[in-house]
C-alpha positions as CSV (number, residue, x, y, z in Angstrom):
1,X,10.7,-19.5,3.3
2,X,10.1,-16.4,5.7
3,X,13.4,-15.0,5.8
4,X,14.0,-11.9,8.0
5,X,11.8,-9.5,6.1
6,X,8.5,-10.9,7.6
7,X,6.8,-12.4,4.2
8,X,5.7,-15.6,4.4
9,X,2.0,-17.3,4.7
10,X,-1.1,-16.0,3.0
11,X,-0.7,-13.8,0.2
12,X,-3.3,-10.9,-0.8
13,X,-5.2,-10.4,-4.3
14,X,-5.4,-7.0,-5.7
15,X,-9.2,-7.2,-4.1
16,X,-8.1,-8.6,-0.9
17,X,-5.4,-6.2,-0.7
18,X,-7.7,-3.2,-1.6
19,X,-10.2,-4.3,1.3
20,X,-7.2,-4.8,3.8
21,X,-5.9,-1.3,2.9
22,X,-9.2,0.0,3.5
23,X,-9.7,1.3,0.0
24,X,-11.9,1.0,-3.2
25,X,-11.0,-1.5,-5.5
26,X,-10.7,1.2,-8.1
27,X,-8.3,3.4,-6.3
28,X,-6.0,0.8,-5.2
29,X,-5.8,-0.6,-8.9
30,X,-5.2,3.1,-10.0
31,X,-2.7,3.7,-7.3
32,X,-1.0,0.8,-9.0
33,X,-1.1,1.8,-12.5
34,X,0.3,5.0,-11.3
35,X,3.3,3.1,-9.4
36,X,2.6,4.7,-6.0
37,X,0.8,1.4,-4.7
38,X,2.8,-1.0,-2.5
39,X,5.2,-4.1,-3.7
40,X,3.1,-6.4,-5.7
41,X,4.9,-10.0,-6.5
42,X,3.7,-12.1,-9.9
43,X,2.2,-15.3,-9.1
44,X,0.7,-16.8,-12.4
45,X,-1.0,-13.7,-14.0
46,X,-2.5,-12.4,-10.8
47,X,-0.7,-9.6,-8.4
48,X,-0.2,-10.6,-5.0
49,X,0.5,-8.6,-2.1
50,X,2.3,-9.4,1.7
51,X,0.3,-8.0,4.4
52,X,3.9,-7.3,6.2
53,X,4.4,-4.8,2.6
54,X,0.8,-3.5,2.4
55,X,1.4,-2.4,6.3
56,X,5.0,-0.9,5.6
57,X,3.1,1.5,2.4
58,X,0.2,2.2,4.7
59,X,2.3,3.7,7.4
60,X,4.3,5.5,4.6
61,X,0.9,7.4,2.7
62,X,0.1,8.6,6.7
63,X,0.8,12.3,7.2
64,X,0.8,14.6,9.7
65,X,-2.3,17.3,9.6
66,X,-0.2,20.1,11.8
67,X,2.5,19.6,9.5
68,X,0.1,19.6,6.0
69,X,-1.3,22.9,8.0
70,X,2.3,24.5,8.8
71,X,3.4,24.4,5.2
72,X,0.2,25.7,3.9
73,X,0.8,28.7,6.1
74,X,4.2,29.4,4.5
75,X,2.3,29.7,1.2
76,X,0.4,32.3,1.7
């Protein structure tokens, strides 16, 4: 069942997930427990991730540094 929205295939542990975001195991469970991590599915007791949603929250945590910069120019 792939639908249109890309998920299908191998899903991700929290672990696997964590290493495919490039972040520590910690911070990626902590990211979670503070709901700013990406779309986790239940299968059995474990959380599982779709690469196709760990992708879409990767691109959505990148910022711009001349924009970060800009606004901390209008602070001061």
């Amino acid at each position: 069942m792939t639908g249109s929205s890309g998920r299908g295939g191998p899903v991700l542990t929290t672990r696997g997930a964590a290493t495919y975001s490039g972040l520590a195991y910690q911070t990626f469970r902590n990211l979670l427990a503070a709901d700013q991590g990406p779309r986790k599915f239940k299968q059995g007791r474990l959380n599982v991730f779709y690469p196709v949603d760990l992708d879409a929250w990767m691109r959505e945590r990148i910022t711009d540094p001349t924009q970060a910069a800009a606004s901390q120019t209008h602070l001061t």
